[in-house]
C-alpha positions in Angstrom: -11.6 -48.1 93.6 -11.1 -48.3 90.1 -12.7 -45.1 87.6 -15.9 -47.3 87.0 -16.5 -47.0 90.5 -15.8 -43.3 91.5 -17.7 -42.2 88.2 -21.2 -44.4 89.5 -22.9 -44.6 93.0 -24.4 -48.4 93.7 -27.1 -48.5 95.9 -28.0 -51.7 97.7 -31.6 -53.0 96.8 -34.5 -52.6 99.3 -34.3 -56.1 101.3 -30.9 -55.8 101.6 -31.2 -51.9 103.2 -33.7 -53.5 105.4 -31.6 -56.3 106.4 -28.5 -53.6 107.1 -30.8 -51.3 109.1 -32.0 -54.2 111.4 -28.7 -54.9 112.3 -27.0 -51.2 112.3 -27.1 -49.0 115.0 -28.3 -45.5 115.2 -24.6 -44.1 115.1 -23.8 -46.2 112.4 -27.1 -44.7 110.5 -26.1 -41.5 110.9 -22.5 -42.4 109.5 -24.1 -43.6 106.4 -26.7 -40.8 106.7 -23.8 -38.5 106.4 -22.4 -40.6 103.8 -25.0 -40.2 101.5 -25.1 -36.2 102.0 -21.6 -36.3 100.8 -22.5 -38.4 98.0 -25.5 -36.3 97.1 -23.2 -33.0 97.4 -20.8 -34.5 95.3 -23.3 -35.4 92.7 -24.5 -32.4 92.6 -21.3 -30.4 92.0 -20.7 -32.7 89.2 -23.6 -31.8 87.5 -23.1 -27.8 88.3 -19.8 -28.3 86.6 -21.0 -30.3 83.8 -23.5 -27.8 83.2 -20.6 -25.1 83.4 -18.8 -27.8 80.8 -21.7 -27.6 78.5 -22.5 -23.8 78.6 -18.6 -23.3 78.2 -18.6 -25.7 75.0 -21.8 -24.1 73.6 -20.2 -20.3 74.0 -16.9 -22.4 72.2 -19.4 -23.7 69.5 -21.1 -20.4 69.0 -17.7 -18.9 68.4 -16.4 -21.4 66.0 -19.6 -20.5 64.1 -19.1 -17.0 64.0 -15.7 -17.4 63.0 -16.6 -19.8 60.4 -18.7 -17.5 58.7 -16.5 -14.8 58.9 -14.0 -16.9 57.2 -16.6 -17.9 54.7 -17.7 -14.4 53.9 -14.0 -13.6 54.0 -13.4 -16.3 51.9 -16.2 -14.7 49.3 -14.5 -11.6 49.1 -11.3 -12.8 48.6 -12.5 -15.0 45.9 -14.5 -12.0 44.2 -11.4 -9.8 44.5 -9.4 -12.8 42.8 -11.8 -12.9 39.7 -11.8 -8.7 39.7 -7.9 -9.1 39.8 -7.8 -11.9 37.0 -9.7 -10.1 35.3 -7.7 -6.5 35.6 -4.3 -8.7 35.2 -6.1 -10.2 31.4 -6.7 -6.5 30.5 -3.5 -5.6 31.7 -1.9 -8.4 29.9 -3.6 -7.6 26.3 -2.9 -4.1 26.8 1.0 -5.1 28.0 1.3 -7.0 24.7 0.0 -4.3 22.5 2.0 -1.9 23.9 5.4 -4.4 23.0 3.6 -5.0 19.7 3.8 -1.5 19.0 7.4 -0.7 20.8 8.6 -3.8 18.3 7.0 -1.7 15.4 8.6 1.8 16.7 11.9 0.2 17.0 11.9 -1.4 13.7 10.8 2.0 12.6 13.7 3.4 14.4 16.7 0.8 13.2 15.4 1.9 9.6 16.0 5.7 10.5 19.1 5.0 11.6 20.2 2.9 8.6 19.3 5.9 6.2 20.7 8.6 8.7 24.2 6.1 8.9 24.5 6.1 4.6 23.6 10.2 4.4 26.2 10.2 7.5 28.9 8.7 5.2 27.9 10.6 2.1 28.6 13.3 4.6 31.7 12.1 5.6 32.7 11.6 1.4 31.8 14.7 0.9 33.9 16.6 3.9 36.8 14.6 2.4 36.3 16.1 -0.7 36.1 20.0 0.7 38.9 22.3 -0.2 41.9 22.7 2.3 42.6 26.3 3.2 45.9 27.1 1.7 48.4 27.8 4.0 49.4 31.7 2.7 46.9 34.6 1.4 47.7 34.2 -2.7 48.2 37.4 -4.8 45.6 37.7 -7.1 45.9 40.4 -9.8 42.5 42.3 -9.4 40.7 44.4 -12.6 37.3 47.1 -12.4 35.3 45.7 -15.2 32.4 48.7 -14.7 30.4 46.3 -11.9 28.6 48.6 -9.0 27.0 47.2 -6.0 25.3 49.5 -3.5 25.8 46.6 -0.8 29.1 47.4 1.5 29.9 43.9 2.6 33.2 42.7 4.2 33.0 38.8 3.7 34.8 36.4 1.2 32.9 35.2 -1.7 33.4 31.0 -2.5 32.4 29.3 -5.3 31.5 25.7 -3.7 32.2 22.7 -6.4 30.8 19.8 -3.9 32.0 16.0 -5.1 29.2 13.5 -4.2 30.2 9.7 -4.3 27.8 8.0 -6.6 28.0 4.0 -6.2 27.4 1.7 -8.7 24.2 1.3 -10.1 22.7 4.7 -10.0 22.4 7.8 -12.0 22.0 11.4 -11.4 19.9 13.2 -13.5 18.9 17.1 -13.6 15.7 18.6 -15.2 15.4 22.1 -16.4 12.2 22.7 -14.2 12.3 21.8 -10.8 8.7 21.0 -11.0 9.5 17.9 -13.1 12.5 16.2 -10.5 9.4 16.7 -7.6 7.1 14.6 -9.8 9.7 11.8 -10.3 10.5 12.0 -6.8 6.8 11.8 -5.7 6.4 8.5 -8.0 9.5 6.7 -6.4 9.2 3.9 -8.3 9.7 3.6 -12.3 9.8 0.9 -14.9 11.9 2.2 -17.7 11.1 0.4 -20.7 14.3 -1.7 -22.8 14.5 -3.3 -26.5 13.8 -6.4 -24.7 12.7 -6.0 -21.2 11.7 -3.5 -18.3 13.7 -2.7 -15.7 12.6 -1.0 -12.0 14.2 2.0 -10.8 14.1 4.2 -7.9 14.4 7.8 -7.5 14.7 9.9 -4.4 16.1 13.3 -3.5 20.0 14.4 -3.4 21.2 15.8 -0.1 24.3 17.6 0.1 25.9 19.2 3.2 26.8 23.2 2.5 29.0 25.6 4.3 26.6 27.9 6.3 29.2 29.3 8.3 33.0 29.8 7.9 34.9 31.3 10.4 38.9 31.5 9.6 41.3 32.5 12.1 45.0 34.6 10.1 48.0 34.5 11.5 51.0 36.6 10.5 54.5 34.9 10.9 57.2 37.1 12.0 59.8 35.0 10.4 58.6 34.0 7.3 58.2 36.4 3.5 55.9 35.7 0.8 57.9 36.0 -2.6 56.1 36.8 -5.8 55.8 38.3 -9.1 58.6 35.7 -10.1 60.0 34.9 -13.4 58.8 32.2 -15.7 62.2 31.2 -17.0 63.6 27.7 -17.5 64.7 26.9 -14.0 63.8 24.0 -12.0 62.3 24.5 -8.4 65.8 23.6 -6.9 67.6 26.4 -9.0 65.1 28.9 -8.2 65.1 27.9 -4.2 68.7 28.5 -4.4 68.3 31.4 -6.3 66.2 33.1 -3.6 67.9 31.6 -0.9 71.5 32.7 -2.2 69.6 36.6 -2.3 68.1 37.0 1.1 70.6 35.3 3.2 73.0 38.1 2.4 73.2 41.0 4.9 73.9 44.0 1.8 70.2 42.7 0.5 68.5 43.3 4.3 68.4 39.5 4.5 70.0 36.9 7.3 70.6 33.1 7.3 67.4 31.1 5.9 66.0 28.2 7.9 63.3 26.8 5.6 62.2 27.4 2.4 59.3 26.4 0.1 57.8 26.3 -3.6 53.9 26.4 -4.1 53.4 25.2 -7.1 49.8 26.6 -7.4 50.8 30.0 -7.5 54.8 30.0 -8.4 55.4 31.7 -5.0 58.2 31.0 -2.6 58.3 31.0 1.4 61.2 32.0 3.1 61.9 31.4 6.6 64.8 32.9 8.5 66.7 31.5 12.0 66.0 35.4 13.6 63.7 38.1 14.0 64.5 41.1 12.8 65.2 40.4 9.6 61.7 40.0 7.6 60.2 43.9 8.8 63.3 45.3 7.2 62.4 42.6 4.1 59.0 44.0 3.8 59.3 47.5 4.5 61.3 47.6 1.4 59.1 45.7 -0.4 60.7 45.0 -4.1 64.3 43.8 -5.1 65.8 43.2 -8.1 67.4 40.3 -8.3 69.8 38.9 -11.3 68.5 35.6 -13.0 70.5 34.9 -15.7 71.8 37.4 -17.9 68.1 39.3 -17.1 67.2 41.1 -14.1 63.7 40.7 -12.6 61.6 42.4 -9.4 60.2 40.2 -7.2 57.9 41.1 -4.3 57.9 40.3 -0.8 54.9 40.5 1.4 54.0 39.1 5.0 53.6 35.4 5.1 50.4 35.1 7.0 49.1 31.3 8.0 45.3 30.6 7.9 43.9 27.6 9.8 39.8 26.7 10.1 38.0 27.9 13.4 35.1 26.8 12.5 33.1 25.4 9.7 29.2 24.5 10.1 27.0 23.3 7.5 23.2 22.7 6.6 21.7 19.9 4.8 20.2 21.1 1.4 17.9 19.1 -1.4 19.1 19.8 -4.8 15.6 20.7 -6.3 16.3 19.9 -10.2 18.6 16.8 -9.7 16.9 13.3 -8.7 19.2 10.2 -7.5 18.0 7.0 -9.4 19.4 3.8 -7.9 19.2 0.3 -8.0 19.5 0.2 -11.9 20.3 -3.3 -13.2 23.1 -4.2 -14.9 21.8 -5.3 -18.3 22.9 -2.6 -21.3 26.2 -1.2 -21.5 26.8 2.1 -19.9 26.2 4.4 -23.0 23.1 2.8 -24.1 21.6 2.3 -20.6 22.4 6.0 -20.2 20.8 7.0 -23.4 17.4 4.7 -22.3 17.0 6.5 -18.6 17.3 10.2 -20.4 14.6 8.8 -23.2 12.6 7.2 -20.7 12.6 10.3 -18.4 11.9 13.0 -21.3 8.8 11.4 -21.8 5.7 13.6 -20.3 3.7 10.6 -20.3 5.8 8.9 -17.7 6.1 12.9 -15.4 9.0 13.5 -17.0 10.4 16.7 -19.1 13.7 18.1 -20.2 17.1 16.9 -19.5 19.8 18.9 -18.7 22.6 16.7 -17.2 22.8 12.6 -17.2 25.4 10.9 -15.7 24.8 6.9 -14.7 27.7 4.5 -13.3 27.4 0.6 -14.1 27.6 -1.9 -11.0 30.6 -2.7 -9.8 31.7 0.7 -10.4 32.1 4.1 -8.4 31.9 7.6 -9.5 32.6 11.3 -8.2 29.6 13.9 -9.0 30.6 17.6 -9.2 27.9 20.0 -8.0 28.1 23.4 -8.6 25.9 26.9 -7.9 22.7 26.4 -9.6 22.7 30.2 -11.3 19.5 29.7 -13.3 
């Protein structure tokens, strides 16, 4: 039986029922009977589950629904959150950019700092090339009362500083007599200065120098080594007088041994003298003078302890020079005397905040100079 067949039931028409029920016996009716019943049972168990089917697909549609608008209502939310997050990712955006806007600014800001803290750190490093060197022995210095008092009891070394300042080409230095004068100049920056035949623009800023604010120096004595001094000024070479001195104090009678080293310091015409042993300079300085044959003449020298000074520290502290004013960027267009001459006019004048010079001193481009400052005592 095909599927045609099992899914339909054919019944015969009426004549030809009646024609099979003439000829049929009762047992054969009650086969078909039975038949029938089956059919009829079977029918109707196709339509419970087909019933079943549909109530099953209905619950199936019902939940597709509901989950199709809870996808849609998901959907809605997620598309609301998606416009409140474009939105918050725009403002974060703007705000993002601002904020590298102004970091670009700050660090342009910043590389300037840096330039002008790199050219004070090399007028620093000019100007610590330039300090005095400690000398390596305490110098004699003949010392005079000249009726000065003090009521201060101070144990500390006094120093007059003389700072050198390296001045490129192209700028002047210029000091005023009131201080109040070199703050207006400063204030103004920028100056024309007024030629025969043209103007020309300047600029003026402070002058920063780096000053001692500490010293600490750490002595030594040398317990083979003598100071000589209070030595002649006759007409003997360095040599003559080494060998002069060494000749002395390498002879036992004059409390001296063999000498290992010597030395002339020119700044001060005193000798060192240093010996192979110990011993030999306490008994040297205990006696203290000798006389001592140069020439036909006979002269005293002194010996002391060498002692050796070295640096322990140093620290400094940047200070504005209130009366000076740094003008650079001057053009090269006059000679050096006559451009000099113009800035000092040009500055004198009250019209243009200026006042009295005391000091001008301007060096040409192309050129380099060394300032001296010194203790401003006024």
């Amino acid at each position: 039986m095909t599927d045609l067949e099992e899914s339909f039931v054919q019944l015969p028409d009426e004549d030809s029922l009646e024609n099979i029920f003439l000829t049929m016996t009762p047992e054969c009716i009650q086969k078909e009977i039975e038949k029938y019943k089956d059919r009829c049972f079977a029918l109707e168990q196709d339509g419970a589950d087909l019933k079943a089917a549909k109530e099953a697909s209905e619950q199936k549609i019902q939940e597709f629904e509901k989950e199709a608008e809870h996808l849609r209502e998901k959907l809605e939310k997620d598309t609301l959150l998606s416009s409140e997050l474009a939105a918050s990712y725009q403002t974060k955006m703007h705000l993002a950019k601002e904020e590298r806007y102004q970091l670009l600014q700050l660090k342009q800001k910043l590389e300037e700092e840096l330039k002008e803290l790199e050219k004070r750190r090399d007028a620093y490093n000019e100007q610590e090339k330039a300090l005095p060197q400690v000398l390596p022995s305490l110098l004699e210095r003949k010392m005079v009362f000249k009726g000065h008092m003090t009521r201060e009891d101070t144990n500390s070394l006094a120093m007059t500083l003389l700072i050198q300042y390296p001045l490129p080409g192209g700028s002047a230095l210029i000091t005023f007599e009131n201080p109040e004068v070199a703050r207006r100049i400063m204030q103004k920056q920028e100056h024309e200065v007024e030629l025969d035949e043209c103007r020309v623009r300047v600029w003026a800023g402070p002058v920063e120098l780096l000053l001692p604010s500490f010293l600490e120096i750490e002595m030594k004595r040398n317990s083979r080594r003598i100071l000589v001094s209070n030595l002649p000024s006759l007409d003997l070479s360095e040599e003559q007088l080494l060998d002069k001195l060494e000749l002395f104090f390498s002879k036992k009678k004059n409390g001296g041994g063999e000498v290992e080293w010597r030395e002339f310091l020119s700044d001060t015409r005193h000798v060192v003298l240093s010996f192979m042993y110990d011993g030999v300079v306490e008994e040297l300085i205990k006696k203290g003078h000798f006389q001592i044959q140069f020439g036909k003449t006979i002269h005293e020298v002194r010996v002391t302890p060498y002692v050796s000074g070295a640096i322990a520290d140093l620290q400094f502290r940047p200070s504005i020079c209130n009366r000076t004013v740094l003008l650079s960027g001057i053009p090269d267009v006059l000679d050096e005397e006559a451009m000099q001459d113009a800035l000092e006019i040009h500055f004198q004048k009250p019209s243009q905040g200026g006042g009295e010079v005391d000091a001008i001193s301007y060096v040409p481009a192309g050129k380099h100079g060394l300032a001296i400052f010194e203790e401003d005592t006024e």
